[in-house]
N, C-alpha and C positions, 0 to 999 in steps of 0.2 A: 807521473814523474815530474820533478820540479825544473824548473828551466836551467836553475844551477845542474843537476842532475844529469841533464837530458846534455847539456855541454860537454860536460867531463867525460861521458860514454863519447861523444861523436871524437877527442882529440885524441883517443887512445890508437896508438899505433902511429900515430902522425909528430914528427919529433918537431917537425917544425912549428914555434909557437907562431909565427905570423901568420900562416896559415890558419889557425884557428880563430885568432883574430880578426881575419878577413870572414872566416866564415860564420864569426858571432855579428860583424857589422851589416851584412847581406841578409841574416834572418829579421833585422828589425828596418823594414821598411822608410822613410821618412814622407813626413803626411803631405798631401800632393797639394799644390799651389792653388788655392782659391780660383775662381773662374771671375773673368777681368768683366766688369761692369758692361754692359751696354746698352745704348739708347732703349731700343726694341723692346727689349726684356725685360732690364731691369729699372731704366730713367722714368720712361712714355706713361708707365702705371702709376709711378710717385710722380710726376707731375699732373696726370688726370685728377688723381684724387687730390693733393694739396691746391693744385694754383690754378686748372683750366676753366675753374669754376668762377671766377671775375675773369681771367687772360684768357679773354673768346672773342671772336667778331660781335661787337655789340653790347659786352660785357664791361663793366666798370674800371676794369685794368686796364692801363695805356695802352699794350701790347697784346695782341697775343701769342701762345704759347702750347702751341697744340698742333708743331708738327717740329719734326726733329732743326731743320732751317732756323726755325724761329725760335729754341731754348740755345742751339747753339751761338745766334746773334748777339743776346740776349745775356749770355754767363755770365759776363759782369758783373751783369747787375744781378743777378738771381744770387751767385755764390757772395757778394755783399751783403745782400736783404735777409742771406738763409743763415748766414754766419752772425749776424746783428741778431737774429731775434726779429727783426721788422716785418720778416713776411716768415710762413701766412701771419697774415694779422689777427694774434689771437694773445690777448694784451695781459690776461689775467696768471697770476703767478699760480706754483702752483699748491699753495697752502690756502688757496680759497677753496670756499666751499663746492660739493662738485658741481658742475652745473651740463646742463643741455648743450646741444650742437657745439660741442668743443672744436674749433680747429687747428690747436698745436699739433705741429709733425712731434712725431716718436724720433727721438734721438737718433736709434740707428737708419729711420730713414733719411734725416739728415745726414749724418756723417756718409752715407751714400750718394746722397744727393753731391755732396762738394768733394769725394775720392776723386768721383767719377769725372766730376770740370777739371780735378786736378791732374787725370791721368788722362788728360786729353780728349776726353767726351765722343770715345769709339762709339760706331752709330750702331753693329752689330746688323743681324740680318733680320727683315721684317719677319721671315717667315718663324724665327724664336719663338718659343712657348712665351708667355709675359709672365712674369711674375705674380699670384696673384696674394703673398701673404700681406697686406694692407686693412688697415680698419675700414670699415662702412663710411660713407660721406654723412654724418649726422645732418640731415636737413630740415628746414621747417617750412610742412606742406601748405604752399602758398592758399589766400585766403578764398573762399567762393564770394565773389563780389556781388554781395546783396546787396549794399550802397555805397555808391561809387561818388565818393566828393572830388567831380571836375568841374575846374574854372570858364572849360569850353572855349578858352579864348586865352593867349600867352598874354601875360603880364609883364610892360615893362619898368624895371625900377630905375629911382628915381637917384641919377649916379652922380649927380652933383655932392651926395653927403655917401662917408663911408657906410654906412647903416639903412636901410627902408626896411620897415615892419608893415607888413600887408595882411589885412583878414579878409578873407574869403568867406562869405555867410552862405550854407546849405539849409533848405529845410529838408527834412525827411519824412517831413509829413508823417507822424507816429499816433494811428489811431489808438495805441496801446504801449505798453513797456516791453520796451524788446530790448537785445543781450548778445553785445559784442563777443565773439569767443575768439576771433583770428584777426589782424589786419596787417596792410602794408604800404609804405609808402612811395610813390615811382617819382623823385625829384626831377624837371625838366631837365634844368641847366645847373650839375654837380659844381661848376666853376662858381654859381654864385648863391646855390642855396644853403645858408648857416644851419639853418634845423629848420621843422615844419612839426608844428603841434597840436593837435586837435581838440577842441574843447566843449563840454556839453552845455549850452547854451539853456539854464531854466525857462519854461513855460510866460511863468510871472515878470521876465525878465527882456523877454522875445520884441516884443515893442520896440522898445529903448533901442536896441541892436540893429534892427529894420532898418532904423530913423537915421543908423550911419552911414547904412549902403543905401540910399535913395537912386543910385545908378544902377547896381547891382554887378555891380565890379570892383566891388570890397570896399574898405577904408584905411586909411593907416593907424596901427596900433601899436605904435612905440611900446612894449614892455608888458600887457598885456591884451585881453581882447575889447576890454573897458566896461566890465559886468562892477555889480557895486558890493557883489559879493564874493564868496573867492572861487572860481571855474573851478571845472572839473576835469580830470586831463582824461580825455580818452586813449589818445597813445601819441607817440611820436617819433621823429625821426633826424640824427645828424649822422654829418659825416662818418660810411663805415656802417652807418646802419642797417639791420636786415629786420623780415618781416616777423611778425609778433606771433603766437600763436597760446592762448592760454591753456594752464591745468586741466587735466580733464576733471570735468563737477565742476569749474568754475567761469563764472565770467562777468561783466563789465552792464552794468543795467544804463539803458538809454529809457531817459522817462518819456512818457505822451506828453506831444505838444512841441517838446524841447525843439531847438534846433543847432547844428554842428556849425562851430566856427574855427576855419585852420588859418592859425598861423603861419605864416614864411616869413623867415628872416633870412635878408638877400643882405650880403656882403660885396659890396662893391667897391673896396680899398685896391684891388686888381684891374676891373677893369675888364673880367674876364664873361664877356656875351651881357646882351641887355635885356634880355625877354626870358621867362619861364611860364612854364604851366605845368606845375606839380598837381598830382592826381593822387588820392587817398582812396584804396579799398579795404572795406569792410565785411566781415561775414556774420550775418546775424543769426540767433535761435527766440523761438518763442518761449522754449524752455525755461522754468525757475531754477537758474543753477543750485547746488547744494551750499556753494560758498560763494557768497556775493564780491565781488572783488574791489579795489579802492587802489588808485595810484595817487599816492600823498607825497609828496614837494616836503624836503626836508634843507634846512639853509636859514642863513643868520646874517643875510645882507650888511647890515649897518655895521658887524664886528669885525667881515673882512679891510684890511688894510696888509697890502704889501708893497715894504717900503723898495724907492729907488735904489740899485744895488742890491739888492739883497739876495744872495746866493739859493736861500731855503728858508724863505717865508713860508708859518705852518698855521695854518686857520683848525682850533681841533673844535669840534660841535658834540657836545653829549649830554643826553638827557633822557628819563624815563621815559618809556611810551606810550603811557597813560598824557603826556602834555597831548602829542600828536594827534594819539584818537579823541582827546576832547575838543580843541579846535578844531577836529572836522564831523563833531557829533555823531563821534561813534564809542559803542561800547569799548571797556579793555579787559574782559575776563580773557578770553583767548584772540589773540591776535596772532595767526600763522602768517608766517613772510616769506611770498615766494621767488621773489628777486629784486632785481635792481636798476635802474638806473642812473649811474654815476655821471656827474660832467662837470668841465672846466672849461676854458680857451685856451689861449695861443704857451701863456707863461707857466700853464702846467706841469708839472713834472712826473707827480704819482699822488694817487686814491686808494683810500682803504675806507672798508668802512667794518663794523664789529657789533654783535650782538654780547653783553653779557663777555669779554674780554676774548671772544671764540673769531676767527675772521671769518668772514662771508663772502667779502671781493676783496682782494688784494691786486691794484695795477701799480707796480712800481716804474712803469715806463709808459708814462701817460704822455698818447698820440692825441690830438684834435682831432687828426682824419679818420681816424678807429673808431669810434662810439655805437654801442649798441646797449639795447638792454637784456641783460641775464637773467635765469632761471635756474632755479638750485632741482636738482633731482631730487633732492629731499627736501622738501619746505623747513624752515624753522618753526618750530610751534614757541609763542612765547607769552609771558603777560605782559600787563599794564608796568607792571614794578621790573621787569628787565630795563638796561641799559644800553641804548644803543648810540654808537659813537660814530663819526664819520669825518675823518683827518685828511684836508689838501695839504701839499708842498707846491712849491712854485718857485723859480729864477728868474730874478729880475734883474741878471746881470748885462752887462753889455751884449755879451754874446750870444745870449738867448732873447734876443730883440726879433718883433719880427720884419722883414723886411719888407716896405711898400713902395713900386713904381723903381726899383732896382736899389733904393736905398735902404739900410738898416738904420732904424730909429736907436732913439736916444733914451735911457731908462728913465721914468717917470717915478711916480706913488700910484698908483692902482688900486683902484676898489671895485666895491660890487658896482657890474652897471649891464646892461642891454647889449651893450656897443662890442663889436668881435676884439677893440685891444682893450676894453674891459674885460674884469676878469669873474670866475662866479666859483665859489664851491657848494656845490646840487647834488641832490641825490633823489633819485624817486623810489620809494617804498611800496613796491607791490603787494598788498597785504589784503585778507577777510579776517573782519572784524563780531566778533560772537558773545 
C-alpha cells in the first residue's frame, strides 16, 4: 500500500481533519540531534594523529598537546594555525604530484577540530569509546645508524657576523663503495641552525680538505665546502625537516676512499644560543641498488634579482634535462624523478616546480620554517628532451621585511647570496639516470 494510500484508509471515520494531520506529522519522526563533540572521544584521537607528534615533551613544538589541560590552554592558538592552513605543516597544494608521508588534515577532521573550540571544548568522559575513523600516521622509519657524522663536541659560532658556515670533516673509512639508503638529521640548537648539508668528499680530493681542518674542528666554508669540483649532496636538512628514507631498489653510492663533509649554517641575526652539535645518521647497504640515485642542485644564481618594493618578484628557470644530466656526466635516455627538494629564505612566498607543463610540487604558501624534501608515490619517468621548470615569487615589500633585534628592516634589492636575508631559488632533483 502506498503511504498516500495507507493515510486515506487511517482518516476514514475521523471528521476531524486536524486530527489526521497530527497523525500524519507523528508517523514522520524528525532526525535526532547529532552527538555534541568531546575531548575523550572525539578531540584526543585528531590531535594524537595531526599534532602530538612534534607537541610532546621533547618534541620540536613549543608546547605540548597531549592531555586535555594543555589543547584547551592552547585553543587559540591551534583554532588560528588550523583555520590558516599553518599547522599541520604540510605546505604542498593539492594539484601536486601525490607524494609520501602527507600530513594535511582531511577537511572534516578539521571543521571538527574548530566546532568543537567553537562549542566550548566539552571534555566528555575518559571512559568514551574514542573515535577511531582517522588515516594511518604515514611515517618515515627512522634510519639504522651505520655512520653516525658526530662533531663530539658543541660548536660555537662566530655571532659577531649575521651568517657562520662551518664544515665538519668525517672520514668513513670506506674499504669499498657502499650505499646510502635512509638518513636523518638531529639539529643541536633549532634557534640557530639554517640547514646542514652533507657532501661526498672525492678520494682524489681528500688531501686538499684535510689541509683545512688541521685541528679537526672544521673550517669555515662560506658557500660551499671548498672542493674544486662540484660536491655531491648526500642529503640535507632545514627548517621543518624530517628524515630521508629512499625508494625501494634505490639508493645514494658512497665511493672508497671518499670522506663526508657537513655543512652548518648557523644564523645568528637573533641571537638565539651560541653553541650546537648537530649530528647526522646514516643507514648503509653493501647492496648494488637497481637505480643508482643522484641529488642534482637545480638554480640560476646570477639571474636572480628582486627588486626593492616589489610586491611579486618572479625568477622562472626552464630548461631541457639533457643540460642537467650532462653537467653532472650522466646519461639522458631515461631519467626517473623521484622527488624534490625545493627552497628559498626569508622573502619567499611560493614554489612550483613542473615536468613537461604537468606540476610536481606546488607550494603556494611558502614557510622558511617548513622545509623538507618530497617523494612522489609514482616516480616520474622522463627523457633528456622533457622540460622542466621551476618558478619562485617573493615580497619584498615593507611588510614582509624580516625583523632583527625587535626591528623590521628596510626593503633592499636582493639577490642570490649564502646569507639567511639573501635570497635563493633551489631545487634539488632526486633522480637515476640510465
Amino acid at each position: 500500500m502506498s503511504p498516500s494510500r495507507a493515510m486515506s484508509s487511517l482518516s476514514v471515520g475521523f471528521p476531524s481533519l486536524g486530527f489526521v494531520l497530527l497523525l500524519g506529522s507523528a508517523c514522520s519522526r524528525p532526525e535526532p540531534a547529532p552527538a555534541a563533540l568531546t575531548y575523550h572521544q572525539d578531540i584526543a584521537p585528531l590531535v594524537d594523529r595531526y599534532c602530538a607528534g612534534c607537541h610532546k615533551e621533547g618534541g620540536i613544538g613549543h608546547f605540548a598537546l597531549t592531555s586535555y589541560a594543555e589543547v584547551q590552554r592552547y585553543s587559540p592558538l591551534i583554532k588560528s594555525a588550523v583555520s590558516s592552513g599553518r599547522m599541520p605543516p604540510w605546505l604542498p597544494a593539492e594539484d601536486s604530484r601525490e607524494l609520501h608521508a602527507k600530513r594535511a588534515m582531511r577537511p572534516n577532521d578539521k571543521a571538527d577540530l574548530l566546532a568543537w573550540i567553537d562549542e566550548g571544548m566539552p571534555e566528555g568522559s575518559v571512559d568514551m569509546p574514542r573515535s577511531t575513523d582517522l588515516p594511518g600516521v604515514q611515517m618515515v622509519a627512522a634510519p639504522r645508524p651505520d655512520l653516525v657524522l658526530d662533531p663530539k663536541q658543541n660548536y660555537s659560532p662566530d655571532s659577531s657576523r649575521p651568517d657562520d658556515y662551518h664544515c665538519f670533516v668525517y672520514d668513513p673509512k670506506l674499504l669499498r663503495d657502499r650505499f646510502v639508503v635512509a638518513g636523518q638529521v638531529k639539529p643541536g640548537n633549532h634557534h640557530i641552525v639554517h640547514h646542514a648539508i652533507a657532501y661526498e668528499i672525492p678520494e682524489a680530493e681528500a688531501p686538499a680538505i684535510l689541509a683545512k681542518d688541521p685541528t679537526g674542528r672544521g673550517y669555515t666554508c662560506f658557500g660551499s665546502p671548498g672542493t674544486t669540483s662540484l660536491p655531491v649532496t648526500i642529503m640535507g636538512w632545514a627548517p621543518g625537516g624530517v628524515g630521508m628514507r629512499f625508494p625501494q631498489g634505490t639508493s645514494l653510492r658512497l665511493h672508497k676512499g671518499s670522506l663526508v663533509v657537513v655543512q652548518v649554517h648557523y644564523n645568528m641575526l637573533e641571537g638565539m644560543g651560541h653553541s650546537d652539535r648537530t649530528v647526522m645518521e646514516l643507514e648503509l647497504s653493501d647492496e648494488v641498488p637497481q637505480h643508482e640515485l643522484y641529488s642534482l642542485p637545480v638554480a640560476r644564481p646570477k639571474q636572480l634579482l628582486i627588486p626593492a618594493g616589489a610586491a611579486d618578484a618572479v625568477q622562472t628557470i626552464e630548461f631541457p634535462l639533457s643540460l642537467l644530466a650532462s653537467r653532472f656526466g650522466l646519461p639522458a635516455n631515461k631519467l626517473t624523478v623521484y622527488g624534490h627538494t625545493p627552497h628559498m629564505h626569508l622573502l619567499g612566498t611560493k614554489i612550483m616546480t613542473a615536468l613537461n607543463g604537468e606540476t610536481l610540487i606546488n607550494i603556494p604558501r611558502w614557510d622558511f620554517h617548513w622545509q623538507q624534501g618530497y617523494q612522489f608515490v609514482s616516480p616520474y619517468t622522463a627523457t633528456g628532451t622533457d622540460t622542466f621548470k621551476l618558478e619562485c615569487h617573493y615580497n619584498n615589500t615593507a611588510e614582509n621585511q624580516p625583523v632583527i633585534g625587535g626591528v623590521r628592516q628596510s626593503p633592499r634589492e636582493v639577490t642570490w647570496g649564502e646569507g639567511t636575508l639573501d635570497e635563493m631559488c633551489l631545487n634539488y632533483l632526486l633522480l637515476s639516470a640510465e
